[in-house]
C-alpha positions as CSV (number, residue, x, y, z in Angstrom):
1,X,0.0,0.0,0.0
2,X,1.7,3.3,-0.9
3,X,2.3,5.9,1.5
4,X,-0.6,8.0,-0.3
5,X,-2.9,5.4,0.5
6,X,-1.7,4.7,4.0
7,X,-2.4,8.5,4.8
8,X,-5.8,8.7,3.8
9,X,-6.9,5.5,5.5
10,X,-5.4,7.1,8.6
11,X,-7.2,10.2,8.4
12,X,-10.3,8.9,7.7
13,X,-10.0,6.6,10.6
14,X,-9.4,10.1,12.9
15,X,-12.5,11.4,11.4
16,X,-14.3,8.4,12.1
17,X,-13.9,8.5,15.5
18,X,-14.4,11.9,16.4
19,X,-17.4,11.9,14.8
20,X,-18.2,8.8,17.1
21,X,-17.1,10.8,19.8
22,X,-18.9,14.2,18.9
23,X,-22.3,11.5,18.9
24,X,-21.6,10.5,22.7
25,X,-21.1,13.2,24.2
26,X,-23.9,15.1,22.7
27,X,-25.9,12.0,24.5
28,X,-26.6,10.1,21.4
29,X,-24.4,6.9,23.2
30,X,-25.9,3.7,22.0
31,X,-28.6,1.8,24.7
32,X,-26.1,-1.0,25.1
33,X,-22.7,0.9,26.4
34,X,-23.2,1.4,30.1
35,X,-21.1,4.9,31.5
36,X,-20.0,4.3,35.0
37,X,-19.0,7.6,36.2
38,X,-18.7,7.1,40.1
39,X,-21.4,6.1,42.5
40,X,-24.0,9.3,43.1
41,X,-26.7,7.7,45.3
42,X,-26.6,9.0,48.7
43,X,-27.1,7.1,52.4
44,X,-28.3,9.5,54.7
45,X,-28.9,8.3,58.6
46,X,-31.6,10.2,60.7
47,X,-30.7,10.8,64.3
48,X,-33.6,11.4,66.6
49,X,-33.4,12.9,70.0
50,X,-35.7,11.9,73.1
51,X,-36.9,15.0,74.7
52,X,-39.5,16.2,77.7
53,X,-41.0,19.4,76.7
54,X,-43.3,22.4,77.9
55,X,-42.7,20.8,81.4
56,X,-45.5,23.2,83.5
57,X,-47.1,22.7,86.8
58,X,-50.1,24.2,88.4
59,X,-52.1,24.9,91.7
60,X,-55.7,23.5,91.7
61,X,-57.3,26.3,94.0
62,X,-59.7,23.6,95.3
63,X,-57.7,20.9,96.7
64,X,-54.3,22.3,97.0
65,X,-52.7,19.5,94.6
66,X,-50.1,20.1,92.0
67,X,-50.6,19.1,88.3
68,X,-47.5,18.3,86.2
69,X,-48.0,18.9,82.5
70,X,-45.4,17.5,80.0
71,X,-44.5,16.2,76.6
72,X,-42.3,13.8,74.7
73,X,-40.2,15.2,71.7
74,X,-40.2,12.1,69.2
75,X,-41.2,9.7,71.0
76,X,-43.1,7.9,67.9
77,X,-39.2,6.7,66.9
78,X,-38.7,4.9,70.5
79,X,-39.6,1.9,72.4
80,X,-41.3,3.9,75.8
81,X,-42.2,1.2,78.7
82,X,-42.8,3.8,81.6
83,X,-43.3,7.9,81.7
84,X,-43.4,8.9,85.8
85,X,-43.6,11.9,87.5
86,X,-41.1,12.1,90.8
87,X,-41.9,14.3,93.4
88,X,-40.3,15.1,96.7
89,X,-42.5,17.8,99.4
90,X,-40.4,20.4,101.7
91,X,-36.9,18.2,101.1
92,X,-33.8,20.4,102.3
93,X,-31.4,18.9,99.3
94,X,-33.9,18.2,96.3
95,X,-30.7,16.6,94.3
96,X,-30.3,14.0,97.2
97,X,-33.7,13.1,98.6
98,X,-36.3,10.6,98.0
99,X,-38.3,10.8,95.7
100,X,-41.6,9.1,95.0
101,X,-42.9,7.8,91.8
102,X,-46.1,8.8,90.0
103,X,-47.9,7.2,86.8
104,X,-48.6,9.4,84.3
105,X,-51.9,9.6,82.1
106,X,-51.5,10.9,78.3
107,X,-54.2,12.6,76.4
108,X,-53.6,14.6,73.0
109,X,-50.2,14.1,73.2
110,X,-49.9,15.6,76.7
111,X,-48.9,13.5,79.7
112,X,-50.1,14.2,83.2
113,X,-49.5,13.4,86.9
114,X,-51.0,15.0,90.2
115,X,-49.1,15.1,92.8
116,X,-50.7,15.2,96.1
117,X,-49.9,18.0,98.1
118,X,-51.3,20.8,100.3
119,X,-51.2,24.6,100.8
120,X,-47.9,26.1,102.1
121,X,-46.0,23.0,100.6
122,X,-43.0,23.8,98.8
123,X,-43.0,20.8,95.6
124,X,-40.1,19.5,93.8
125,X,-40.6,17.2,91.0
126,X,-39.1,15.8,87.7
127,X,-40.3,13.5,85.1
128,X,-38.7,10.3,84.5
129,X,-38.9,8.3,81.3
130,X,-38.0,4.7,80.5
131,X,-37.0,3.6,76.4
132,X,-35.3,0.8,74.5
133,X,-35.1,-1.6,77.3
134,X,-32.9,-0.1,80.5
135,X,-32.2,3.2,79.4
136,X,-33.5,6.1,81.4
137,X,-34.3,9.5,80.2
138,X,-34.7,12.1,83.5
139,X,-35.5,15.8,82.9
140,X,-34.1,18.4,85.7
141,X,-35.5,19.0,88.8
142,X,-38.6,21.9,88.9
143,X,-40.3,23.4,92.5
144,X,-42.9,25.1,92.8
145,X,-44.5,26.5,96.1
146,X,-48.2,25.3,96.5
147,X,-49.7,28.9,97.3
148,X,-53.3,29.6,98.0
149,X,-54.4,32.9,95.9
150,X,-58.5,32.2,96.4
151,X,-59.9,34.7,99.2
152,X,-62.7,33.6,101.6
153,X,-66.3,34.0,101.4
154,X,-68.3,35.2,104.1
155,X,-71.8,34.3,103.5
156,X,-73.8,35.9,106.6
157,X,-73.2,37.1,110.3
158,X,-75.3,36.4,112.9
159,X,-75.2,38.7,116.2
160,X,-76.3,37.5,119.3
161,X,-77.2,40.8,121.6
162,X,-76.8,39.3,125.5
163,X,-79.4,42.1,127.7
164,X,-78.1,40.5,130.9
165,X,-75.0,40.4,129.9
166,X,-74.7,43.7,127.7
167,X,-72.7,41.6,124.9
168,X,-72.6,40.9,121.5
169,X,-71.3,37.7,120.6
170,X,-71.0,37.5,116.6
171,X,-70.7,34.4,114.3
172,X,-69.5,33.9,111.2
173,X,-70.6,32.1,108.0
174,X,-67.5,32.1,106.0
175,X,-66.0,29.9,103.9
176,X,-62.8,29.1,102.5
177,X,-61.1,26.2,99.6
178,X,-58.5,25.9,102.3
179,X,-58.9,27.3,106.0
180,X,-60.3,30.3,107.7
181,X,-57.5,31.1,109.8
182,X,-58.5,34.7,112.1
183,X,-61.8,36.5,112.3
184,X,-62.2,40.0,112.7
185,X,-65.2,42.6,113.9
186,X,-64.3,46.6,114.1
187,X,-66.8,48.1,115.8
188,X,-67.3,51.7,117.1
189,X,-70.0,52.7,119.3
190,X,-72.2,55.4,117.9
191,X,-74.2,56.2,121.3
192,X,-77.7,57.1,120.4
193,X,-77.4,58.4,116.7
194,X,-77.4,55.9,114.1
195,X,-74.9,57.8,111.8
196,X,-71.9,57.1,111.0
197,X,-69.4,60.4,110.3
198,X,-65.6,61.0,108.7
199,X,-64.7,60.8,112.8
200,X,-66.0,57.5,113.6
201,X,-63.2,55.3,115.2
202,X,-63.8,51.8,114.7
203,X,-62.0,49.2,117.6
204,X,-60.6,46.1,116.3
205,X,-61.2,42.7,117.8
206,X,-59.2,39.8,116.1
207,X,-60.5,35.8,117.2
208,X,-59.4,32.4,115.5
209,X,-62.6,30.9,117.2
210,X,-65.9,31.8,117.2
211,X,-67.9,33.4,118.2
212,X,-66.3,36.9,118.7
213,X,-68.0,39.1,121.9
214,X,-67.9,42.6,121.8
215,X,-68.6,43.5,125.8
216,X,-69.6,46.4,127.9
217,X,-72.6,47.8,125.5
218,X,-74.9,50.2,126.3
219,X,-78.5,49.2,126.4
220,X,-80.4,50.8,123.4
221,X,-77.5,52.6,121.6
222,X,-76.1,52.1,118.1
223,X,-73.5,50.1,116.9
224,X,-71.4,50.2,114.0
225,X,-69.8,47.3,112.7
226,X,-67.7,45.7,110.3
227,X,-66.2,42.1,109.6
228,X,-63.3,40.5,108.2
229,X,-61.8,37.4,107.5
230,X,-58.7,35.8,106.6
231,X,-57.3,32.2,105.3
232,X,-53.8,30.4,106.5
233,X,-52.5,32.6,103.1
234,X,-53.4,35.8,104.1
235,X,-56.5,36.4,101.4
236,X,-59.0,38.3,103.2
237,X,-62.8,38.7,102.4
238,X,-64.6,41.7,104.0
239,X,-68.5,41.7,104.7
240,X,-69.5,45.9,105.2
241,X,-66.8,48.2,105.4
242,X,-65.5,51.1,107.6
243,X,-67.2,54.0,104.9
244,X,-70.6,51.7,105.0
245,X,-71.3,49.4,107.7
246,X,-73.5,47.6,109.5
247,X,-75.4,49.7,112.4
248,X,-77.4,47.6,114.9
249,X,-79.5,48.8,117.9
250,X,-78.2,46.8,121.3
251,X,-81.8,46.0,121.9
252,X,-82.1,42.1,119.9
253,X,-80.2,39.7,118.1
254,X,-80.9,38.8,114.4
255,X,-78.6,37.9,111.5
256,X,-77.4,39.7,108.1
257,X,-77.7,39.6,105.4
258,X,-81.5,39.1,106.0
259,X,-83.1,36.6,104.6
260,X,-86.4,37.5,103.5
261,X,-89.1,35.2,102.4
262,X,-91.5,36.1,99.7
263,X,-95.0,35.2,100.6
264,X,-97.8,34.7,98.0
265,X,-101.0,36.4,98.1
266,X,-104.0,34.5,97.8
């Protein structure tokens, strides 16, 4: 083959297979040649965290109890055998005392627990939760002080007027979601004018028993009077007051706020 020849051959074959190569990489390669250009897929692992959150607790007003509130942060990815509230009441180290275990109830996604203590206690509690077998998830310890913020009620007084005796001896019909704890009457003697002026000095006479005397009357004058009480907390509920109160005659006894009884006619 002459040199001419060999030349030609040589160049076609260039042509050939740039033109091949032009055609792949323009994405025209043939179904059957496979491209391995490196692995792209992607393993991606997923690491979820076991939480408590919104840990609250509240006073019921009614029985002095404590209600622990909580939740679990992705607890759908683990294996939960127990969720307990722990609780400890008026401890001196919370971090070292014993503490006592409650179940908890769940609704909506919100666990519960009421721990059972009174007014004036001081309440340290955590929550404690059990996963995967032995493991143990424990949040940090919380207090709270069980405070009693609902003021009595006093529902009537009922005075008692002693002739012999010149003495009032008042009772109360108060209330309280805890306990009455002192009861008070101020009282000023208004002599025989049943008004009450800016001058009027008004005695105070502080019991934690009833009933409350008020001594040394006068036969037929007027009385002004007042009453207070107030629970183991300090809220205090007032029946009258020192601007408008109560002004009784020392000549019977009888009971206020009056209850009147509507009669029909016939």
């Amino acid at each position: 083959m002459r040199k001419k020849e060999r030349q030609f051959i040589t160049l076609g074959l260039v042509v050939l297979f740039a033109a091949i190569a032009w055609w792949a990489y323009n994405g025209h390669a043939s179904p059957g040649v496979v491209l391995n250009l490196g692995d792209n897929s992607t393993n991606t692992t997923e690491t979820y965290q076991l939480a408590v959150s919104d840990l609250a607790a509240s006073v019921d007003q009614a029985s002095g109890h404590v209600l622990v509130t909580f939740s679990l942060t992705n607890a759908e990815h683990f294996n939960i055998s127990s969720v307990q509230v722990l609780y400890a009441l008026n401890v001196a180290d919370p971090n070292n005392a014993t503490y006592t275990a409650l179940n908890t109830t769940i609704e909506n996604g919100t666990y519960k627990a009421e721990i059972p203590s009174k007014f004036g206690d001081l309440v340290y509690y955590k929550v404690k939760v059990t996963y995967d077998g032995d493991k143990v998830l424990e949040s940090e310890v919380q207090s709270i002080t069980v405070t009693d913020t609902t003021a009595p009620t006093i529902n009537s007084i009922s005075i008692d007027y002693n002739s012999t005796a010149l003495t009032f001896a008042i009772s109360f019909n108060a209330t309280d979601n805890d306990q009455i704890a002192k009861y008070y009457v101020y009282w000023a003697d208004l002599g025989t004018s049943n008004t009450v002026s800016n001058t009027t000095t008004f005695t105070p006479v502080e019991a934690t028993t009833l009933p409350v005397t008020i001594a040394n009357l006068t036969e037929g004058n007027y009385y002004a009077l007042y009453f207070t009480v107030e629970d183991l907390s300090g809220n205090i509920a007032t029946l009258y007051n020192e601007t408008a109160p109560l002004v009784v005659q020392a000549n019977t006894s009888a009971t206020w706020p009056v209850q009147v009884t509507e009669q029909s006619s016939s």
